[in-house]
C-alpha positions in Angstrom: 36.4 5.5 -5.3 37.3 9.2 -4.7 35.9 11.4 -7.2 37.7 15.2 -6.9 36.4 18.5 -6.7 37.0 18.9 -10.4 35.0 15.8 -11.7 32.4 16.4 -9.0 31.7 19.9 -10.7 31.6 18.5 -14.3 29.3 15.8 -13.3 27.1 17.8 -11.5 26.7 20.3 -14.7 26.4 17.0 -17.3 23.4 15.5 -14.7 21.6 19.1 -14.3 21.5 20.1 -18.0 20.4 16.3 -18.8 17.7 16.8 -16.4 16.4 20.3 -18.1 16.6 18.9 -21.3 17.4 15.4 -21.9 20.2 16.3 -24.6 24.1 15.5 -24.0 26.0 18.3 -23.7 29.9 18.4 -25.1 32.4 20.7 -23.7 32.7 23.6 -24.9 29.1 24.2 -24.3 29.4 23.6 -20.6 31.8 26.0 -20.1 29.6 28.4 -21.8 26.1 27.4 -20.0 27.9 27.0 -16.1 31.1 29.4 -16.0 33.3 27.1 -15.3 36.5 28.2 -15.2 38.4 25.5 -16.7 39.3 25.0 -20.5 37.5 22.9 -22.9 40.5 20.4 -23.1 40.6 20.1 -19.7 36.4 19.0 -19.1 37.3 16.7 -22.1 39.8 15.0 -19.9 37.3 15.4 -17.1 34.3 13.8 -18.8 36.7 11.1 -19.9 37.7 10.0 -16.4 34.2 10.1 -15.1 33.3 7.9 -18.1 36.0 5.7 -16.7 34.4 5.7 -13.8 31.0 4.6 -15.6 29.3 7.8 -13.9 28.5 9.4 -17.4 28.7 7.5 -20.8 28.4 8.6 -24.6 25.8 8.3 -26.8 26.5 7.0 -30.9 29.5 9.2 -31.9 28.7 12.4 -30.0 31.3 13.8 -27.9 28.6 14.9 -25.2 28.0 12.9 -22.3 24.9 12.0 -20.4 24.6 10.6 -16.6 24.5 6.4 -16.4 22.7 5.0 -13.1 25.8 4.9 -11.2 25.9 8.8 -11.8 22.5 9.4 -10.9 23.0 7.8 -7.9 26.3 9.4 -6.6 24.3 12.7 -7.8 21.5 12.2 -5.6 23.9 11.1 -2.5 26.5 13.6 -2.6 26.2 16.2 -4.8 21.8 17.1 -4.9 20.9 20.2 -2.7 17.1 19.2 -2.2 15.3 23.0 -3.3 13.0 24.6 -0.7 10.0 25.2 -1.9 8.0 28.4 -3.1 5.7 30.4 -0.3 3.1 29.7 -3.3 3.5 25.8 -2.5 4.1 25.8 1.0 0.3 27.9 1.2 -1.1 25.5 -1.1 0.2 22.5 0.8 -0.9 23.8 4.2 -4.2 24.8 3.0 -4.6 21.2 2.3 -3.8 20.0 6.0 -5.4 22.8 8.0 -9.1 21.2 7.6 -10.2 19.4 10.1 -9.6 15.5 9.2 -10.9 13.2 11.6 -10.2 10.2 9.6 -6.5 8.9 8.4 -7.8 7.5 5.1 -9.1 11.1 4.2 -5.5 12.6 5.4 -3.2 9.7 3.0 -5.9 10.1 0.4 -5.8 13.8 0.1 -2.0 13.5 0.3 -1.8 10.6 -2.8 -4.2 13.6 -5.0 -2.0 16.7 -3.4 1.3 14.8 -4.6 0.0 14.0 -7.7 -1.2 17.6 -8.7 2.4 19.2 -7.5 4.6 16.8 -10.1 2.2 15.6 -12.4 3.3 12.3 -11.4 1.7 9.2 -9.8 0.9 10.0 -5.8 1.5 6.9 -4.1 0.9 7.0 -0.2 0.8 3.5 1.9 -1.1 3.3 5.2 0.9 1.3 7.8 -0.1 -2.7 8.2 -2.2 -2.4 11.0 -2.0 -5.9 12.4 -0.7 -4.9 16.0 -3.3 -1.8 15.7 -6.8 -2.3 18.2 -10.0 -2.3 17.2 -12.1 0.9 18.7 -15.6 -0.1 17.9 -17.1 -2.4 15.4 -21.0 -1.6 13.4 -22.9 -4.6 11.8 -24.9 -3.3 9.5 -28.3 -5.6 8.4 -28.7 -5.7 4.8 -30.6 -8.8 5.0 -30.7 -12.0 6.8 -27.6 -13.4 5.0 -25.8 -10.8 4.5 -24.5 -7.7 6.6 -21.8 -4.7 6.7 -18.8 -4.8 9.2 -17.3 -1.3 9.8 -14.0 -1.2 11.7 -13.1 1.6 13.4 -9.3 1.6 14.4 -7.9 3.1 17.2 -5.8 5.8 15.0 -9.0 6.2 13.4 -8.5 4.2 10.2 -11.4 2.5 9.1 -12.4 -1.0 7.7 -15.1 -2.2 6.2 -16.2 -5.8 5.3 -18.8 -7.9 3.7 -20.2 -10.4 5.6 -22.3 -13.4 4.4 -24.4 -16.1 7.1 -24.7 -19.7 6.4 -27.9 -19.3 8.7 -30.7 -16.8 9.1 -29.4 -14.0 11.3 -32.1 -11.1 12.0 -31.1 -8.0 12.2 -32.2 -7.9 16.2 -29.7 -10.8 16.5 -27.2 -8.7 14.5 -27.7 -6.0 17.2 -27.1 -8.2 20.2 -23.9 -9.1 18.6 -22.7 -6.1 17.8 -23.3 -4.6 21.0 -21.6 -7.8 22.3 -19.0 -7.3 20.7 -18.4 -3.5 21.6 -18.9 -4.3 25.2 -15.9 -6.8 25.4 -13.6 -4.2 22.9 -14.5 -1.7 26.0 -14.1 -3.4 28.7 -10.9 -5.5 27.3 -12.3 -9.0 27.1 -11.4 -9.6 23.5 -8.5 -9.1 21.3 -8.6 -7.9 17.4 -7.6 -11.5 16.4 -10.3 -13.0 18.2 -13.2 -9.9 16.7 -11.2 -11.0 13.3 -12.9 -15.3 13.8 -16.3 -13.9 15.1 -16.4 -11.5 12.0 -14.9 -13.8 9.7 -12.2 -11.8 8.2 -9.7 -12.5 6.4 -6.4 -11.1 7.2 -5.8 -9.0 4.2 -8.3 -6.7 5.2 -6.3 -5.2 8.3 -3.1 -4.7 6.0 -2.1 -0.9 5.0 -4.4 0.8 2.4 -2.6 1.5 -0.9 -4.0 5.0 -2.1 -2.5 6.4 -5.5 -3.2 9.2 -7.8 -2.5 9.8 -11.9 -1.7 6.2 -12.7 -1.9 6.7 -16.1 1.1 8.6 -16.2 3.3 5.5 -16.0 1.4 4.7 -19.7 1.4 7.5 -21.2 3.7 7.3 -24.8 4.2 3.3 -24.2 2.9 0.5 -26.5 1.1 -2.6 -24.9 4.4 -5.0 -25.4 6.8 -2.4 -23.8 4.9 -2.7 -20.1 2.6 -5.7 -20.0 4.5 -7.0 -17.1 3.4 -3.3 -15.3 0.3 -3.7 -17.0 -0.3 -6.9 -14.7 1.3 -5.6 -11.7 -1.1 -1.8 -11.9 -4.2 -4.0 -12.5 -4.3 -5.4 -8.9 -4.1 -2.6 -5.7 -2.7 -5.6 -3.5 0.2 -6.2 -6.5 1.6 -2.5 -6.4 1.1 -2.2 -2.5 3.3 -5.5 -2.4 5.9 -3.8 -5.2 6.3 -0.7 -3.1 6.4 -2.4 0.4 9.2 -4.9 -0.5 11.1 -1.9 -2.4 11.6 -0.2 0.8 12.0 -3.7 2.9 14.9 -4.7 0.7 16.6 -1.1 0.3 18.2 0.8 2.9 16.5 4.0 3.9 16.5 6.6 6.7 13.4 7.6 7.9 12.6 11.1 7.7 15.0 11.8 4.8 13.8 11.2 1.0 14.6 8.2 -0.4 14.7 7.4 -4.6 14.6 4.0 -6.2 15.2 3.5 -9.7 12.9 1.5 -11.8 15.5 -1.2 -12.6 15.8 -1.7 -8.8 11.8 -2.7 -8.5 12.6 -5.4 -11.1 9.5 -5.8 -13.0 9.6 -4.9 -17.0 8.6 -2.0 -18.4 9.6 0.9 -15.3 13.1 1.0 -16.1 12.8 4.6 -17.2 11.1 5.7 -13.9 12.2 6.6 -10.4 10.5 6.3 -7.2 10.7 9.1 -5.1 9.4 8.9 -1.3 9.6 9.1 2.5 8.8 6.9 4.8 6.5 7.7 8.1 6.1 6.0 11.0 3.0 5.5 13.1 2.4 2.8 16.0 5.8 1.6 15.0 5.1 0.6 11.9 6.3 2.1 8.6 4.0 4.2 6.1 5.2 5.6 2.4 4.6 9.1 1.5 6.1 9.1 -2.8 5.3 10.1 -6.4 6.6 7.6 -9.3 7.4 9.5 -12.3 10.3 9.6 -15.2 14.3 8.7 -14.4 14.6 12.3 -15.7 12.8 14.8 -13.8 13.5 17.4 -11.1 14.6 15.0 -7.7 15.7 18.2 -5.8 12.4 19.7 -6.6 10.5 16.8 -6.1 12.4 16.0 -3.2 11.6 19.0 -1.3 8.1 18.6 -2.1 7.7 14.9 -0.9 10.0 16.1 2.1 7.3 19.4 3.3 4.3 17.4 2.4 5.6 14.2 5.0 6.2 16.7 7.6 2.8 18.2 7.1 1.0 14.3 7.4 3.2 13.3 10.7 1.6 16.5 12.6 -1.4 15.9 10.9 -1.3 12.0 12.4 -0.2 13.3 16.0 -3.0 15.4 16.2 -5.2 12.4 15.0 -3.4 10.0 17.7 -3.7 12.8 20.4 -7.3 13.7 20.1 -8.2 9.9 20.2 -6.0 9.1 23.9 -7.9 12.9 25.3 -11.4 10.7 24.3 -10.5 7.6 25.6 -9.8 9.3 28.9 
């Protein structure tokens, strides 16, 4: 479908003023709020083709027009400008990466808060699965003779941590032995994470991507239990939205680096069909992080866009650093 200059310019004003205001806005009106120099017949004829072109439909008996899903989506892929950010944001943004982290989960939980304080919308950040990732060193902690502590500490930093429970006594002298057992073959390359995995008796969930999300509430706010009891289901279990954002991005197209959006309709489940989700995806050990906010269909994507799009930038230095200073102390 080619869509002209002409219709590109009308759709563009019909999409930005629904986005300030979330009113329809007729004709005359637009010609008045964007200078645009064409007559009020002629947008008329305008909004009717792109209507035509189910880009932009009416609502009751109002002449006005507002943007349909199909003209969102042309918006965001042709027509959006994604808005560079203040000097006020970028400072606040930086301020946030410049201290020290050591640790990735402080660096994607700091970003999930970050995201959620610049939109007011729900952070969501996804640590990479981690499956192909080494184990650096492993602690077993005593708590008592049936029961202990496993921390994991990955390679890129990342750190696990694990309840363990003995069908027999085990001291916590023997707990040491094992441990340091353990650490000596991770050292020396005698074991693999699989095989640390049986000895420790995980389970393989535990090595998966951490899901860390800010503001949930947000997707509730003004909604009434029946309206969202399908997202209701789906927000009550961590390992339910970190599946609902993982397969979104497995199933959808997307170029890494750029800023992606996915409408709630796309995510299939009841109840977020008046949301978007915004986000960029990251990449560490070859394997594919998300860096988004989840807020309402109508809100500011060039805006948000740009902030999701510094803040990503910001995290993949922040993870080189990490991944650098860890090969300088393994040499």
């Amino acid at each position: 479908m080619v869509v002209n200059d002409r219709e590109k310019l009308v759709l563009g004003a019909i999409i930005d003023f629904y986005l300030l205001s979330g009113d329809t806005i007729g004709s005359r009106a637009l010609v008045k709020k964007y200078n645009i120099d064409l007559s009020s017949a002629t947008i008329r004829n305008v909004m009717s083709d792109l209507e035509d072109m189910g880009f932009v439909s009416k609502t009751h008996t109002s002449s006005g027009r507002i943007p349909t899903d199909k003209g969102y989506k042309f918006y965001l892929e042709e027509l959006l400008k994604i808005e560079k950010i203040s000097r006020e944001e970028q400072a606040r943004i930086n301020s946030v990466y410049e201290i020290k982290m050591r640790e990735l989960d402080s660096v994607l939980r700091k970003t999930s808060t970050l995201l959620s304080k610049l939109t007011n919308y729900v952070g969501i950040v996804i640590e990479p699965t981690q499956r192909k990732e080494k184990i650096k060193k492993v602690e077993l902690i005593h708590i008592d003779d049936y029961m202990a502590m496993a921390v994991i500490v990955m390679e890129n930093k990342s750190v696990r941590t694990k309840k363990i429970f003995f069908d027999e006594m085990c001291s916590e002298d023997e707990l040491i032995k094992l441990s340091q057992k353990i650490n000596y073959e991770i050292k020396n390359h005698l074991i693999e994470s699989h095989e640390i995995e049986k000895i420790i008796d995980f389970v393989s969930g535990e090595v998966e991507g951490k899901l860390f999300w800010e503001n949930s509430s947000e997707i509730f706010k003004n909604k009434q239990v029946n309206e969202i009891s399908d997202v209701l289901d789906i927000f009550s279990k961590r390992q339910k939205i970190k599946e609902l954002f993982e397969d979104a991005i497995k199933f959808k197209p997307f170029k890494e680096g750029d800023v992606n959006v996915i409408f709630g309709e796309e995510l299939a489940v009841k109840g977020l069909e008046d949301y978007s989700f915004v986000y960029s995806v990251y990449n560490m050990d070859n394997s594919p992080g998300i860096i988004g906010v989840m807020g309402p269909k109508r809100m500011s994507y060039s805006k948000t866009m740009g902030l999701i799009q510094h803040v990503t930038k910001e995290v993949d230095k922040v993870i080189k650093e990490i991944s650098n200073e860890g090969d300088s102390n393994d040499r």
